[in-house]
C-alpha positions in Angstrom: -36.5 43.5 -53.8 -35.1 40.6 -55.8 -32.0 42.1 -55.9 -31.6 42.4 -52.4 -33.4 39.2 -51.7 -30.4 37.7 -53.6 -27.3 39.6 -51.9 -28.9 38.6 -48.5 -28.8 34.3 -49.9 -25.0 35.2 -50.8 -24.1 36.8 -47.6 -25.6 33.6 -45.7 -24.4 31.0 -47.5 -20.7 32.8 -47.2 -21.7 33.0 -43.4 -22.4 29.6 -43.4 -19.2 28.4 -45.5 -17.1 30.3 -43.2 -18.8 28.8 -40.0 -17.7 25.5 -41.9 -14.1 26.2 -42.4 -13.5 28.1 -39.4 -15.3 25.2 -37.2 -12.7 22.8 -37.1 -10.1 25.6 -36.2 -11.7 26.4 -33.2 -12.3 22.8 -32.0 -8.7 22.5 -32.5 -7.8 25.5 -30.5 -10.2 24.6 -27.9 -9.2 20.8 -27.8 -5.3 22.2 -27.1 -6.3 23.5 -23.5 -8.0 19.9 -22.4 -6.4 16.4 -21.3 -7.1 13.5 -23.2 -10.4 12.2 -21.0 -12.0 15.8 -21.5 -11.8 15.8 -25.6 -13.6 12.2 -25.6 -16.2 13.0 -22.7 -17.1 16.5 -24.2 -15.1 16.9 -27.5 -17.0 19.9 -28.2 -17.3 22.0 -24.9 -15.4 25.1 -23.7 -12.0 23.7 -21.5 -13.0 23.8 -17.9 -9.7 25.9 -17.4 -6.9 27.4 -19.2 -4.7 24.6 -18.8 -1.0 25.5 -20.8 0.4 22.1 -20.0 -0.3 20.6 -23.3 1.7 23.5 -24.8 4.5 23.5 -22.2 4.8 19.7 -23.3 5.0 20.6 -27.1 7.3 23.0 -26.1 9.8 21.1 -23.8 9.2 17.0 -24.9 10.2 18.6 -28.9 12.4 19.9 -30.8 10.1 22.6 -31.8 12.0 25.3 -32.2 14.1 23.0 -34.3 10.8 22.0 -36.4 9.5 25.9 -37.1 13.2 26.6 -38.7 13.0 23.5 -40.8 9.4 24.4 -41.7 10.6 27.9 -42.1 13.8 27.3 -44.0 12.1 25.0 -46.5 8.6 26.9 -47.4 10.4 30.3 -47.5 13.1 29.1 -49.3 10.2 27.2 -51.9 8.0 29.7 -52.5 10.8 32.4 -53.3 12.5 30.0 -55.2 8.7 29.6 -57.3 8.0 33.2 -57.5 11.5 33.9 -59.3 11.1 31.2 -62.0 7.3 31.2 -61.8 8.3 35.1 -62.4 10.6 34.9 -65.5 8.8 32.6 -67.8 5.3 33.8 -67.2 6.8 37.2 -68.2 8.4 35.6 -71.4 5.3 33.9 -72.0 3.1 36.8 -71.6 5.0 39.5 -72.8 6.8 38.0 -76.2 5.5 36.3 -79.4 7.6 33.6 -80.3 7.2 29.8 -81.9 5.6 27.1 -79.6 4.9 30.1 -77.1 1.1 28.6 -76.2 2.3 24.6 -76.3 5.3 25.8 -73.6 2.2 27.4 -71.5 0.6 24.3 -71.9 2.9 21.8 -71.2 2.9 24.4 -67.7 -0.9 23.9 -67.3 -0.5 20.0 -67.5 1.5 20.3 -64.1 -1.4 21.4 -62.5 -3.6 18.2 -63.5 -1.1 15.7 -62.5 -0.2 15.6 -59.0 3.4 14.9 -58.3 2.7 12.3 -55.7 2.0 10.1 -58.6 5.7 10.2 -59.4 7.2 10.0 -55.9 9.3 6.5 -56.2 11.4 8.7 -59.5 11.8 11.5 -57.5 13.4 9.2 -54.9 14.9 7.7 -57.1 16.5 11.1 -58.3 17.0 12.5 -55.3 18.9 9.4 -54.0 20.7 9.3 -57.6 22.1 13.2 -56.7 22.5 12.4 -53.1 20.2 15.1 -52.3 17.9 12.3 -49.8 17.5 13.7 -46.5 18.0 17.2 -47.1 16.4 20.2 -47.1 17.4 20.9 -50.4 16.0 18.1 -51.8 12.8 18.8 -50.3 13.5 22.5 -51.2 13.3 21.2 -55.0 10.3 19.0 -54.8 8.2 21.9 -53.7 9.4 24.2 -56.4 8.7 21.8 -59.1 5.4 20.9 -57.5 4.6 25.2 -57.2 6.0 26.0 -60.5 2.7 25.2 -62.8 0.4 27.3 -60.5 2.9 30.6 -60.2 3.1 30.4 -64.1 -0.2 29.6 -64.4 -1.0 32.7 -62.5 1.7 35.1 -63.1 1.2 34.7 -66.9 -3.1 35.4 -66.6 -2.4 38.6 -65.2 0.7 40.0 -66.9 -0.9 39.3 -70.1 -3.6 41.6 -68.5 -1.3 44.2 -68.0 -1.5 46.8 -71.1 1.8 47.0 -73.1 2.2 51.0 -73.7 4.0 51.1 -70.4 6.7 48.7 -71.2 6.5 50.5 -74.7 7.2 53.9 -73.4 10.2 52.3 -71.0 11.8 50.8 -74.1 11.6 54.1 -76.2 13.0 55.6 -73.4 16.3 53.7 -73.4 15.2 51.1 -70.4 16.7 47.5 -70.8 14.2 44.1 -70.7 15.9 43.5 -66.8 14.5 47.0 -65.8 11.2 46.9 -67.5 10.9 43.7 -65.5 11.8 45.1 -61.8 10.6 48.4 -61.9 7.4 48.3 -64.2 5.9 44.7 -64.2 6.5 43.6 -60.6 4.9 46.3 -58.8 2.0 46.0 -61.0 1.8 41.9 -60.4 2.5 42.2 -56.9 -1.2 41.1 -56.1 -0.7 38.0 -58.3 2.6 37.5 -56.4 0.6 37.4 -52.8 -1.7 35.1 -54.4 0.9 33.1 -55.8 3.0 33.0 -52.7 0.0 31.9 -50.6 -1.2 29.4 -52.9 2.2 27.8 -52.5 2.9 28.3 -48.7 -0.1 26.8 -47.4 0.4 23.5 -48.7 3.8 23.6 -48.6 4.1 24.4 -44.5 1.1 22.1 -44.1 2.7 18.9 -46.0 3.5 15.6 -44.5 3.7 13.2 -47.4 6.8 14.4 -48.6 8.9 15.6 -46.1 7.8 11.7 -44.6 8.9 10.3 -47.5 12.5 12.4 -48.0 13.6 13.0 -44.5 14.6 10.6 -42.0 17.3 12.6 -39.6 15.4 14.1 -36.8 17.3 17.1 -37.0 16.1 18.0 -40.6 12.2 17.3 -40.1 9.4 19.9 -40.4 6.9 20.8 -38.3 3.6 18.3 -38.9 6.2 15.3 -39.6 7.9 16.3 -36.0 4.7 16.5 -34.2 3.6 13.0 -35.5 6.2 11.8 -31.6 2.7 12.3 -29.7 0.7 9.7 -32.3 1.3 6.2 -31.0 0.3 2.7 -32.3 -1.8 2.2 -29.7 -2.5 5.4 -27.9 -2.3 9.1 -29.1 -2.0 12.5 -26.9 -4.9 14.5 -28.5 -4.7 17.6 -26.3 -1.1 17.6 -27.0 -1.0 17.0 -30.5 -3.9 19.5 -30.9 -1.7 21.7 -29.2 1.0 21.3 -31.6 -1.0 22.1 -34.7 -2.0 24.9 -32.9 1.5 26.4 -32.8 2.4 24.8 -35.8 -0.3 26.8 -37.7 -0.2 30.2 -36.2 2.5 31.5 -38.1 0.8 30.6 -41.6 -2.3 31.9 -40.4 -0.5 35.5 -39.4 0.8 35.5 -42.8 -1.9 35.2 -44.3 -4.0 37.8 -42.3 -1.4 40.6 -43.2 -1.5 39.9 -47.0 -5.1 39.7 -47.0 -5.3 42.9 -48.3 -3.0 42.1 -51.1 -4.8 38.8 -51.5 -8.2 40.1 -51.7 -7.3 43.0 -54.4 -5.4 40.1 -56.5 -8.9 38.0 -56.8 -10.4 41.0 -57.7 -8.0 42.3 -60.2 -9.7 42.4 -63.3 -13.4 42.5 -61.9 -13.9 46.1 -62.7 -12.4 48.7 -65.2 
């Protein structure tokens, strides 16, 4: 009875956590189909009607197509870029035994506790030094060197879990380090790859501080910096700018659904023998 008494707590308190998270979600999905005098006289009521002219706006008063490849480009292009180095030395450092092996995995884990906003005015500085301001590829960089501590941190937890008669056997059977790599260890971490790739792409897609910082040409802006044209210094277009975010985060959010699978067996790597 105890037992059970305490699975039931759990399964209400993640009931309740995921009420919390998913609560401001659906305001924002709800707040897209109202005008601006229905989300301040009942913010949290269903829309009288299925008005789509708050999307049509988005759609025709942007560049929004424009913004979703920017957005696209740039996070696609950063978390690859992460899981191939994040990839490589988290396989070094797992795998081999050589000098200052831990203080290199260190100097790794002390990316995760300083944030790199703290050194924004040096990277503009070197950005603007390798005239690399205002670009995507600029930005491109920023995010892998901002991704990089968490994909190693990551990759290298679970590759060290990986038992090392496989790679063994490949090497007695004539396979080079390359192939042992490819063939052996990557399908084995490919749940720590979802988890690393989502752990990257979510705050990556979502980011406005540096993309605002970096990028000035309208052309070259991502998707929550572009959608900032409906926020005014003295008035703002909720229902369209809730219907922005809207658009803006449904293509995360179906990524995300279809590597849940991936995502959930990563967590749980580990958990039992």
């Amino acid at each position: 009875m105890p037992e059970r008494l305490k699975n039931s707590a759990i399964q209400l308190l993640l009931a309740i956590n995921a009420i919390i998270m998913l609560f401001p979600l659906g305001l924002m999905l709800l707040s897209s189909f109202k005008s601006n005098a229905e989300i301040f006289d009942s913010p949290f009521a269903l829309p009288p009607t299925l008005d789509f002219s708050n999307l049509l706006r988005v759609w025709h008063d942007t560049e929004f197509l424009q913004y979703l490849g920017n957005s696209l480009i740039v996070t696609g292009a950063s978390v690859l870029a992460i899981l191939v180095t994040s990839t490589l030395a988290a396989y070094a450092l797992a795998r081999y035994r050589f000098p200052f092996n831990n203080a290199i995995f260190l100097f790794f884990l002390a990316g995760l506790m300083v944030p790199l906003k703290l050194a924004v005015i040096p990277l503009f500085i070197e950005l603007d030094t390798l005239h690399l301001l205002d670009t995507r590829l600029g930005l491109i960089l920023v995010y892998v060197a901002m991704g990089l501590p968490s994909g190693v941190f990551i990759l290298t937890g679970f590759l060290r879990s990986l038992p090392g008669e496989m790679e063994e056997s490949a090497r007695i059977e004539g396979a080079s380090e390359a192939r042992i790599l490819w063939q052996i260890m990557l399908p084995l971490a490919r749940p720590a790859l979802v988890i690393a790739a989502i752990q990257n792409a979510v705050p990556i897609w979502n980011d406005f501080f540096f993309p605002l910082i970096f990028i000035a040409t309208d052309s070259r802006k991502t998707l929550p910096q572009g959608l900032t044209v409906f926020m005014g210094e003295y008035n703002t277009d909720w229902g369209v700018l809730f219907a922005g975010l809207t658009l803006a985060a449904l293509p995360i959010t179906i990524v995300y659904i279809a590597l849940s699978r991936h995502f959930i067996a990563g967590m749980t790597a580990g958990a039992v023998k």
